[in-house]
GULUM-227195 format. One line per 2 residues: number of its first residue (from 1); their letters; for each residue x, y, z of N, C-alpha, C, O. Coordinates in steps of 0.02 Angstrom, whole numbers, plus 32768, in hexadecimal, padded with zeros to 4 digits. Each point is the difference from the previous one (the first is absolute). Last residue first. Layout:
residues N
NUM) A) X:Y:Z:X:Y:Z:X:Y:Z:X:Y:Z  ...;
***
This chain:
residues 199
199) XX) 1728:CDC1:61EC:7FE4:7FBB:803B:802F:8037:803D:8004:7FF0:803B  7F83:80A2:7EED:8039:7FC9:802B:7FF4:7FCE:803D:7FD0:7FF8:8026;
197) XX) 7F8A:8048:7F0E:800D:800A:804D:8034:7FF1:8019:8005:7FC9:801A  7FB9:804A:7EDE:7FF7:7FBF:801D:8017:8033:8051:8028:802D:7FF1;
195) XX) 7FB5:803E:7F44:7FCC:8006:8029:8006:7FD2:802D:7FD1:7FFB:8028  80B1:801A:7F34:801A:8035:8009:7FC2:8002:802C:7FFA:803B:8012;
193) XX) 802C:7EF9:7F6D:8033:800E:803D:7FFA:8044:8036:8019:8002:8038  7F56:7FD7:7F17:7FED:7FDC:8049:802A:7FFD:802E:7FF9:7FFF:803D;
191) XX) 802E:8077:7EE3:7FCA:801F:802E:7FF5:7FCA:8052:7FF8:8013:803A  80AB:7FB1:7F1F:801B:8030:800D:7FB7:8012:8026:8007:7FF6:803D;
189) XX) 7FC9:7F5A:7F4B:8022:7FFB:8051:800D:8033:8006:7FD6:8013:8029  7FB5:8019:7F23:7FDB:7FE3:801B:8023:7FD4:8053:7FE1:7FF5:8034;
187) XX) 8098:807A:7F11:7FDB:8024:802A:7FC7:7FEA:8035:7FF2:8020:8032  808E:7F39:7F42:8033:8015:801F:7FD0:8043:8023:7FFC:7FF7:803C;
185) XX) 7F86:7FB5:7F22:801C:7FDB:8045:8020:8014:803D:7FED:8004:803A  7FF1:8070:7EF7:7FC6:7FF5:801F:7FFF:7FE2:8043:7FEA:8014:8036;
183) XX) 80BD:7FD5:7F23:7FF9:803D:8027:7FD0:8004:8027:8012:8004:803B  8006:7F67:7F24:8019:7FE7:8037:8004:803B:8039:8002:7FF8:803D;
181) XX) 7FE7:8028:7EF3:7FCE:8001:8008:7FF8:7FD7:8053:7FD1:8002:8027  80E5:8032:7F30:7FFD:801A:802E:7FAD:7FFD:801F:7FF1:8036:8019;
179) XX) 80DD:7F26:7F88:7FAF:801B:7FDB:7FE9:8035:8055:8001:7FEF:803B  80FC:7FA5:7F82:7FD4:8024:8027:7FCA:8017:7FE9:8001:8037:7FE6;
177) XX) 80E1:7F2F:7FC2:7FCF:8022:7FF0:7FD1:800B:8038:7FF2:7FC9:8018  8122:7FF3:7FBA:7FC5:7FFE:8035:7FD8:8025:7FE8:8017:8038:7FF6;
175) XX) 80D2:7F4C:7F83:7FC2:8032:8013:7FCA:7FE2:8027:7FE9:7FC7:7FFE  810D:8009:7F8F:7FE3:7FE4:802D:7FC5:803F:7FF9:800E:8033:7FE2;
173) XX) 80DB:7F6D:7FAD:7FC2:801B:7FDA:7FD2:7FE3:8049:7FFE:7FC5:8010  8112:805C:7F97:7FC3:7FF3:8017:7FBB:8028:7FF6:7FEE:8034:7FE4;
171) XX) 80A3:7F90:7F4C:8016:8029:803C:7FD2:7FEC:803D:7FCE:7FE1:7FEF  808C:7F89:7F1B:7FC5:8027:801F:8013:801C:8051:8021:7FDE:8027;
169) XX) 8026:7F70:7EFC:8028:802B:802A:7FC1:8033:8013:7FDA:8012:7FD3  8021:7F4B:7F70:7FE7:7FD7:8047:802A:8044:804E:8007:7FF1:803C;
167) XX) 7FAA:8070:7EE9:8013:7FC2:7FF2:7FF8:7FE6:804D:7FD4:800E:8029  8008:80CA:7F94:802A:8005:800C:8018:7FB3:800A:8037:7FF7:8019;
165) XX) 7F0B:806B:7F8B:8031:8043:7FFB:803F:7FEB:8002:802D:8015:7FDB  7F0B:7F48:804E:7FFE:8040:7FB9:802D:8013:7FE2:800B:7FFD:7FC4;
163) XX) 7FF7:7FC0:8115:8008:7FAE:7FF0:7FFF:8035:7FC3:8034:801F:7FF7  7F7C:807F:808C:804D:7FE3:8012:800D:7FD3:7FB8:8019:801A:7FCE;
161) XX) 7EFC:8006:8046:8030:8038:7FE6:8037:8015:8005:8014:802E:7FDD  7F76:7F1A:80B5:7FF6:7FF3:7FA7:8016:8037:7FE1:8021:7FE9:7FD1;
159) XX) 7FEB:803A:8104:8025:7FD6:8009:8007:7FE9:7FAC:8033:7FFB:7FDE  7F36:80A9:807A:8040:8005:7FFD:8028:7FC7:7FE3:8020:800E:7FCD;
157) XX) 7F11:7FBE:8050:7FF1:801A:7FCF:805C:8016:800C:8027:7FDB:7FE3  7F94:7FC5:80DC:800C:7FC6:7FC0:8012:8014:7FB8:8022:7FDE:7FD9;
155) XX) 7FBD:80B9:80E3:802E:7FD9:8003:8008:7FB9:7FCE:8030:7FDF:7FEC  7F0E:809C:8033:8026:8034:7FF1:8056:7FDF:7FFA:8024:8012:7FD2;
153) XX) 7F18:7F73:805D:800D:7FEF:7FC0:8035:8056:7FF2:8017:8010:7FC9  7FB8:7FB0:8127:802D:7FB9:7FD7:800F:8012:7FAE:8034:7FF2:7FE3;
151) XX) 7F63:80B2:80B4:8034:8006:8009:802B:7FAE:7FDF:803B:7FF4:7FF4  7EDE:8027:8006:8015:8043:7FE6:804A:8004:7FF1:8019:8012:7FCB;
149) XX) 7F76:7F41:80B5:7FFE:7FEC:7FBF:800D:8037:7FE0:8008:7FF1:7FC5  7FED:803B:8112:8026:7FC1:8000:801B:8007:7FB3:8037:8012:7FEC;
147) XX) 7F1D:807D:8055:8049:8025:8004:803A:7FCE:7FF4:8037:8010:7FE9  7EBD:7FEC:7FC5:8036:7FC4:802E:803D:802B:8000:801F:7FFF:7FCA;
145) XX) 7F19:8052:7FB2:7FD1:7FE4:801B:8039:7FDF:804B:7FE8:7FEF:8037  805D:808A:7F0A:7FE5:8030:803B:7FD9:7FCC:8028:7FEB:8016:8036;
143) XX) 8098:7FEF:7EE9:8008:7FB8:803D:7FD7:801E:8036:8006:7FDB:8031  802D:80B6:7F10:7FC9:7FC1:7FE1:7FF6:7FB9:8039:7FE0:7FCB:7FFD;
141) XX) 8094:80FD:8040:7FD4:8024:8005:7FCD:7FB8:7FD9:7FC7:7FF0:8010  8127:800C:8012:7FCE:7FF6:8041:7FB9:8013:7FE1:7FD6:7FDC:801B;
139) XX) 80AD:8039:7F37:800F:7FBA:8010:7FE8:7FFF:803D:7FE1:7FCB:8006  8023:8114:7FBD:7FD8:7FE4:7FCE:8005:7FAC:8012:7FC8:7FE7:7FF9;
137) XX) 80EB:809A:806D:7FB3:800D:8025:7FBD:7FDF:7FC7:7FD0:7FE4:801B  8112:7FFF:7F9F:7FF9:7FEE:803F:7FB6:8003:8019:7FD7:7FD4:800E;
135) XX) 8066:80A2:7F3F:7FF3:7FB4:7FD2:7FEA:7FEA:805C:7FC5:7FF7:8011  8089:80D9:7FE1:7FBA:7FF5:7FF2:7FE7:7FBC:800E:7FCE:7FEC:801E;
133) XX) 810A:804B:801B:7FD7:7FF9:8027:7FBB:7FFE:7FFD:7FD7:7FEE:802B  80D5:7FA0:7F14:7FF9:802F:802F:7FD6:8012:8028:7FCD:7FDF:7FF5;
131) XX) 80D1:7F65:7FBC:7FDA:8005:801A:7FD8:803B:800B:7FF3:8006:803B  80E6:7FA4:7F91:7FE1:7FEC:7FC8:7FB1:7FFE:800D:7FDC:7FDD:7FDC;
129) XX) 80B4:8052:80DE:8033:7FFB:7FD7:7FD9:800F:7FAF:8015:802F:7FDE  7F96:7FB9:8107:7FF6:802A:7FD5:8033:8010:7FC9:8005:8037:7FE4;
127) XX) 7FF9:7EF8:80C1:7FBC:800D:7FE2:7FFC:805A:7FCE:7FD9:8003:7FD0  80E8:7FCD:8098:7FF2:7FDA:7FE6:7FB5:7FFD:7FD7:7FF3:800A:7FC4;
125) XX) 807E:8086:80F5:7FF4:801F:7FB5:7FEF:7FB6:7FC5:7FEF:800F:7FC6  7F81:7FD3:8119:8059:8017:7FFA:7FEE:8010:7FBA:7FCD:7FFC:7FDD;
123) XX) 7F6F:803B:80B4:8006:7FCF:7FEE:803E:7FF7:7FDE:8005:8036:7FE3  7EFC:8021:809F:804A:800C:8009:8026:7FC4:7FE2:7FEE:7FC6:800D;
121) XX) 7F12:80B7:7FED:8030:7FD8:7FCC:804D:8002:8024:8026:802D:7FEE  7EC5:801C:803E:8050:8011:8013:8022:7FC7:7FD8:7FE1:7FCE:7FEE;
119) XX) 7F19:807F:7FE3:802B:7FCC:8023:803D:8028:7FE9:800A:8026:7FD1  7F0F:804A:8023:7FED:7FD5:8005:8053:7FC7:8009:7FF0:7FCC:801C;
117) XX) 7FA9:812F:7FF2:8019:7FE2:7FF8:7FFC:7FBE:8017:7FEC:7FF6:803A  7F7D:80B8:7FDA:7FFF:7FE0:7FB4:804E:7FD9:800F:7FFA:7FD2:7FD8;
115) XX) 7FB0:80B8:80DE:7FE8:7FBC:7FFC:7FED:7FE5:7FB4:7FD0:7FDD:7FF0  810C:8089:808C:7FBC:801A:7FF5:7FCB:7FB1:7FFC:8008:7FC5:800E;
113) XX) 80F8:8090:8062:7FDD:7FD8:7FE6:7FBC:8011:7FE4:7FE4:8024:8029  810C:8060:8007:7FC1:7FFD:8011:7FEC:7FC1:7FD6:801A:7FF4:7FCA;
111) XX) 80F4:801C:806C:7FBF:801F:7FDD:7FC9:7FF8:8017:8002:7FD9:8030  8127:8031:7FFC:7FA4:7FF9:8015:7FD8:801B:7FD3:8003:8038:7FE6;
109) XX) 811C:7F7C:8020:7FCF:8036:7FFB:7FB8:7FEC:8019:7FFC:7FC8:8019  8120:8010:7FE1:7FCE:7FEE:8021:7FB0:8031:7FF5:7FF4:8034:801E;
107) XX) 8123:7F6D:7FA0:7FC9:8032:7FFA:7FB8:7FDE:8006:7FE8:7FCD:7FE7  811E:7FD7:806F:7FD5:7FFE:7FDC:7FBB:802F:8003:7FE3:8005:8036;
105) XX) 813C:7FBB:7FDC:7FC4:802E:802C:7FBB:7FFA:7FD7:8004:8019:7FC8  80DE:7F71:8009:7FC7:7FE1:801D:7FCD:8025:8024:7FD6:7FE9:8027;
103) XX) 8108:8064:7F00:7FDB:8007:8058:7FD4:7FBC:800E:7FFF:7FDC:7FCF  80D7:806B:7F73:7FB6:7FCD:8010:7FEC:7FF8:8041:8010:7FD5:8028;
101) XX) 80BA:80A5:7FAD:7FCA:802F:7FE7:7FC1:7FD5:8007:7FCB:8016:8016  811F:7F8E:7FF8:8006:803E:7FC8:7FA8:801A:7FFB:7FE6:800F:7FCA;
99) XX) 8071:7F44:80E1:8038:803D:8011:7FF0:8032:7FC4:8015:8039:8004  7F41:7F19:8006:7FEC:8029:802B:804A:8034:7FFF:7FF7:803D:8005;
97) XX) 8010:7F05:7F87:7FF8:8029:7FE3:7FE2:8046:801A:7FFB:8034:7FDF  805C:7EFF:8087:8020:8005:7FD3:7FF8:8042:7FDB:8031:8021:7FF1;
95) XX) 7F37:7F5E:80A5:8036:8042:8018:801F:8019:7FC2:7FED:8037:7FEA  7F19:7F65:801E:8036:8015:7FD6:8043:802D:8015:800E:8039:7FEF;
93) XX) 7F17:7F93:8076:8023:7FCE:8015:8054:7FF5:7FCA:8033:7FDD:8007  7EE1:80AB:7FAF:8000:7FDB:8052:8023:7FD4:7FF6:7FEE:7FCF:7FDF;
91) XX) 7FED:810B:7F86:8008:7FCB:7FFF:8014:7FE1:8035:8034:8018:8018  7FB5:80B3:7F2B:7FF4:7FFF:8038:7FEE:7F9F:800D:7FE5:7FDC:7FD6;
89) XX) 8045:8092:7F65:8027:803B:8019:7FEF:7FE0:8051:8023:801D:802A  7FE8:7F32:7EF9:7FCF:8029:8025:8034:8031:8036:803A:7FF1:800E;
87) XX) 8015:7F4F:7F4A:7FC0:8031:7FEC:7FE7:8044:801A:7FEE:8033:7FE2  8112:7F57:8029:7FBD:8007:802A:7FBC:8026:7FCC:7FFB:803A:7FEB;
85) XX) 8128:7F4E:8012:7FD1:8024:7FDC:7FC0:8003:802E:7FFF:7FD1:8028  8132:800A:7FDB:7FAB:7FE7:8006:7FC8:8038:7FEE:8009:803C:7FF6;
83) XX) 80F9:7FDE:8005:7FD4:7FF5:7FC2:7FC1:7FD2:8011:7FDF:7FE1:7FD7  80D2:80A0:80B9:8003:7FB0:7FF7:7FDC:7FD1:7FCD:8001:7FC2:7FFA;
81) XX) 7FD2:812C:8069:8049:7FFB:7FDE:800E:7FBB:7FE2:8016:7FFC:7FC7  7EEA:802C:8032:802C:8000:8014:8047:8008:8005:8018:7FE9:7FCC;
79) XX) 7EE8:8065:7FB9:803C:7FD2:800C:801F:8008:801F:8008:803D:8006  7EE5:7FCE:7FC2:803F:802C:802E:8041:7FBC:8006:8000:7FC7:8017;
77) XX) 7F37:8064:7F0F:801D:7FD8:8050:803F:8029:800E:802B:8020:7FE1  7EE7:7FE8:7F61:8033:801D:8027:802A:7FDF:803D:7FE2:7FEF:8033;
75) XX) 7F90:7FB6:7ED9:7FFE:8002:8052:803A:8020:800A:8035:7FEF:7FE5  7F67:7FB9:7F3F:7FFA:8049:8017:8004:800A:8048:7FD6:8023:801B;
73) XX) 8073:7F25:7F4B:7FCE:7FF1:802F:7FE6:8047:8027:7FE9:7FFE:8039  80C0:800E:7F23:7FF1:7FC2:7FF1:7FBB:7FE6:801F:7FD8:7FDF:7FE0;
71) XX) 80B4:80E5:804B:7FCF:8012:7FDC:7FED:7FC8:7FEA:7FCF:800D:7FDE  80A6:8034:8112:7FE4:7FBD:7FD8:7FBD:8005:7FB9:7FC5:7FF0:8004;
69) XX) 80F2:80C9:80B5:7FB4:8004:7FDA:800B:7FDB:7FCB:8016:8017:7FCB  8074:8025:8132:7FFD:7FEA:7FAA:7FBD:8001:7FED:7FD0:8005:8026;
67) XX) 80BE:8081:80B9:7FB2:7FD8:7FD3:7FFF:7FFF:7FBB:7FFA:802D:7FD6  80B7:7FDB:812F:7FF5:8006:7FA9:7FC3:7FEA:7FDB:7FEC:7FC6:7FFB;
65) XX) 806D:808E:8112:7FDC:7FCF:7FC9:8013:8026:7FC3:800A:803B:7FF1  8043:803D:80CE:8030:7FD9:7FE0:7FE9:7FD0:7FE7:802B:7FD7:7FEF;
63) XX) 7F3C:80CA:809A:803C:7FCB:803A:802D:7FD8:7FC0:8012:7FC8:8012  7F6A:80E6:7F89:801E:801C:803A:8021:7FCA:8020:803C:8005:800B;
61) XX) 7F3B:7FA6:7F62:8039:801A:7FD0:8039:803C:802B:8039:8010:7FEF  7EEE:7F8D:806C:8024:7FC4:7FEB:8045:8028:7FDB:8037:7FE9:800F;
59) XX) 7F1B:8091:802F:801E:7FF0:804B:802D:7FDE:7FD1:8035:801E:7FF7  7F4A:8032:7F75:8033:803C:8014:8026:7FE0:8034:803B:8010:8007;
57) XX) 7F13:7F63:7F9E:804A:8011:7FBD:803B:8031:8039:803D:7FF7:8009  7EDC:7FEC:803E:8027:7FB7:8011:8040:8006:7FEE:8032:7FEE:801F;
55) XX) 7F4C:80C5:7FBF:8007:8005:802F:8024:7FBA:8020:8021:7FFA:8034  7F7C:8018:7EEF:8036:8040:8010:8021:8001:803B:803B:800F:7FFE;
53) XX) 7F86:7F27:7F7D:7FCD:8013:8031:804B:802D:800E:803B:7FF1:8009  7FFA:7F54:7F98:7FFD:803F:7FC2:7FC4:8030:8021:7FDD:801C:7FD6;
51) XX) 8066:7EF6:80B2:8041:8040:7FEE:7FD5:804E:7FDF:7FFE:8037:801C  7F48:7F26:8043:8031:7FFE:7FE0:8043:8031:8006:7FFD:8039:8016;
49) XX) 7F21:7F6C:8077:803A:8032:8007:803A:7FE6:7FD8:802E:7FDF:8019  7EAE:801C:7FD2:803E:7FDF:8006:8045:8026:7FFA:800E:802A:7FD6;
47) XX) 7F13:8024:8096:800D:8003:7FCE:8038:7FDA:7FF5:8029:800B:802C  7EC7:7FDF:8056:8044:7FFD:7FFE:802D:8021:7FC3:7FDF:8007:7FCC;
45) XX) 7F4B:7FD5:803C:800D:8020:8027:803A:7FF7:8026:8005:8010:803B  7F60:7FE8:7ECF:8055:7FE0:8024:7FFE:802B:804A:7FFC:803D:7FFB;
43) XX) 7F19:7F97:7F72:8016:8039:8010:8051:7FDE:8013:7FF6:7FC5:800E  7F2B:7FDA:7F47:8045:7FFA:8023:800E:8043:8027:7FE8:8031:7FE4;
41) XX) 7F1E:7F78:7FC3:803C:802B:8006:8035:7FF3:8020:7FFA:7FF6:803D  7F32:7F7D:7F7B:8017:801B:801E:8042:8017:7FF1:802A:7FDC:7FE5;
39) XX) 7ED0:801D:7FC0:8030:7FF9:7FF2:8027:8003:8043:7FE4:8021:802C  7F21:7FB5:7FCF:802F:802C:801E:8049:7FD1:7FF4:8011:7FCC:801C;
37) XX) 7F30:7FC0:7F7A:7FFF:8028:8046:8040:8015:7FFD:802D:7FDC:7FEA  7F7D:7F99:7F55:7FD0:8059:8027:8001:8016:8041:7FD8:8023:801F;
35) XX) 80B1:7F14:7F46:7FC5:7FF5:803C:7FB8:8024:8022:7FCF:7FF3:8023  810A:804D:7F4F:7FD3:7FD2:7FD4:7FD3:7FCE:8022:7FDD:7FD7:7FE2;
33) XX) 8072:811C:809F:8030:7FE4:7FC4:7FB2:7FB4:7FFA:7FC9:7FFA:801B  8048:8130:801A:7FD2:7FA9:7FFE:8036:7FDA:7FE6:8024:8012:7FD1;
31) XX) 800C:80EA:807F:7FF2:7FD1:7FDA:7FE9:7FC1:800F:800A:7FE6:8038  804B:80DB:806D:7FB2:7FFD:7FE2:7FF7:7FD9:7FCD:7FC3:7FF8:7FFC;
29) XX) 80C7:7FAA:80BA:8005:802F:7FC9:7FC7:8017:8007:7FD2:7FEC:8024  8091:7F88:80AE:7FD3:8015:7FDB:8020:8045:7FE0:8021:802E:8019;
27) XX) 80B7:7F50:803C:7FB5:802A:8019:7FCA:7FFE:7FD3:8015:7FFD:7FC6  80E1:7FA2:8097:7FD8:7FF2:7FCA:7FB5:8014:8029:7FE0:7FEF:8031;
25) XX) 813A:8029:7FFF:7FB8:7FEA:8010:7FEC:8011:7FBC:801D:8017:7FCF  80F0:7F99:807C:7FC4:8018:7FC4:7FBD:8005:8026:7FF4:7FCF:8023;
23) XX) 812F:801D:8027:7FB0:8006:8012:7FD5:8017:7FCB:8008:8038:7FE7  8110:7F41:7FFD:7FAF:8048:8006:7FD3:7FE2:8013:7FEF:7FC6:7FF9;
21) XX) 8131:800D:7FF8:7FBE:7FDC:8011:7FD5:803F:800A:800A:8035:801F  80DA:8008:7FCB:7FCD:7FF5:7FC8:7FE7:7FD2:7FFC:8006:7FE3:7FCA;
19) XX) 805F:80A6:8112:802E:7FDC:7FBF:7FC3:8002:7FCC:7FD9:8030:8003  7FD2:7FF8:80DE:8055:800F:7FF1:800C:7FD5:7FC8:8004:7FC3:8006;
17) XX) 7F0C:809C:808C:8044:7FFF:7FC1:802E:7FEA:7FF6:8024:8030:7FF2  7EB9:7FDF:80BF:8065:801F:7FE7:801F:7FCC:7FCF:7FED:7FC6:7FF8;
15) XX) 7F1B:809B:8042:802F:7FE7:7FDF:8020:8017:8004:8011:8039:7FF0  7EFF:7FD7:8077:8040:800E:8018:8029:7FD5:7FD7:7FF6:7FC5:800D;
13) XX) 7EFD:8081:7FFC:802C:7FCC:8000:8045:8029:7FFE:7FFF:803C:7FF4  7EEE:7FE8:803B:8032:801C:7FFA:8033:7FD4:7FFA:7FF3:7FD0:8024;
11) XX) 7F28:800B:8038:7FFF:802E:7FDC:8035:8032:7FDB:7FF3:8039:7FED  8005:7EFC:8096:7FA8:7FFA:7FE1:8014:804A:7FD2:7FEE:8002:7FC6;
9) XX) 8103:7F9F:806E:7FC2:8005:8023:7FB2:8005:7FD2:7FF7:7FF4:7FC5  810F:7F93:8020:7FD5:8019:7FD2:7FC0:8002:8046:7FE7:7FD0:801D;
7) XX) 812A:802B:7F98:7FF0:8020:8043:7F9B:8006:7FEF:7FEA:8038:7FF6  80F5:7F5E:7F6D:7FD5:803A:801D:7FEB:7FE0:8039:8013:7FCA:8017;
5) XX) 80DB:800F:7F3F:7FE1:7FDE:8036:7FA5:803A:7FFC:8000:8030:7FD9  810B:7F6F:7FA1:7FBA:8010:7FF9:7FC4:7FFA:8038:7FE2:7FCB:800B;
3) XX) 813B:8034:7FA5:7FC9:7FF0:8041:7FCC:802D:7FD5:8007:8035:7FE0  8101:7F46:7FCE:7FB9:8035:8006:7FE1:7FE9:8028:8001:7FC8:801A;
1) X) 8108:7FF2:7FD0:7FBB:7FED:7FEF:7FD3:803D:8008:8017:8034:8019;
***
């Protein structure tokens, strides 16, 4: 399985990786969109750890993987002696394929928060299957008012571009949306804690 996780302070957030569930934020543009306020921007802060990734490719084909390339569905997968198959170069709980190269170490990076960004997006490859992170952040950005209701029609909307594509057969599909304005907050204890007197 995959992990999608952060780490989100007033002024900086922390994502770690493993497999191909992503982190999307979504920041003030300088464009207007059809409301007149501040388009928002996708950034991935995360990257999904496919096979055809140079550095995924080199470990995997060193420990004795094989990587086919699915021109039907344009997807790369790491094969097995035993002819199983894996999307992804990295992956939690997968022995089987951990002996040819599929690690569970997962990459871990940090970014700065500003104050145009506006929500975190963590969410499986499901939802981005037929999804992309624009489209993602553009679907919080018309819900901005409910992270609740952000994160239902992002998942509802997936779910109707499955059914599209792929009939009654569909991948998971879960997502947590973060309006960062909540920030505010969260600084607002971080300071009282940081003045409160030990007992």
């Amino acid at each position: 399985t995959t992990l999608i996780c952060a780490i989100v302070r007033p002024s900086r957030c922390w994502v770690a990786c493993v497999g191909d569930s992503r982190c999307v934020q979504g920041s003030e543009g300088r464009q207007k969109n059809a409301a007149n306020t501040p388009k928002w921007i996708a950034k991935e802060l995360s990257q999904d750890h496919k096979p055809e990734l140079a550095e995924e490719y080199s470990r995997l084909v060193a420990r004795g993987a094989k990587i086919q390339y699915d021109s039907d569905v344009d997807v790369c997968r790491v094969v097995s002696h035993k002819g199983y198959a894996l999307a992804m170069s990295r992956s939690l709980g997968d022995l089987h394929f951990a002996k040819i190269g599929v690690i569970s170490e997962p990459d871990i990076q940090s970014f700065e928060l500003t104050e145009k960004d506006r929500c975190i997006v963590l969410a499986s490859d499901g939802v981005f299957e037929f999804i992309s992170s624009q489209a993602v952040v553009e679907i919080c950005c018309a819900n901005s008012h409910s992270a609740r209701e952000a994160a239902h029609n992002l998942v509802q909307e997936a779910t109707r571009r499955w059914h599209e594509e792929e009939g009654e057969y569909r991948d998971d599909i879960t997502a947590i949306v973060i309006f960062l304005p909540l920030l505010d907050e969260l600084a607002k204890l971080n300071d009282s804690l940081s003045t409160t007197s030990p007992m």
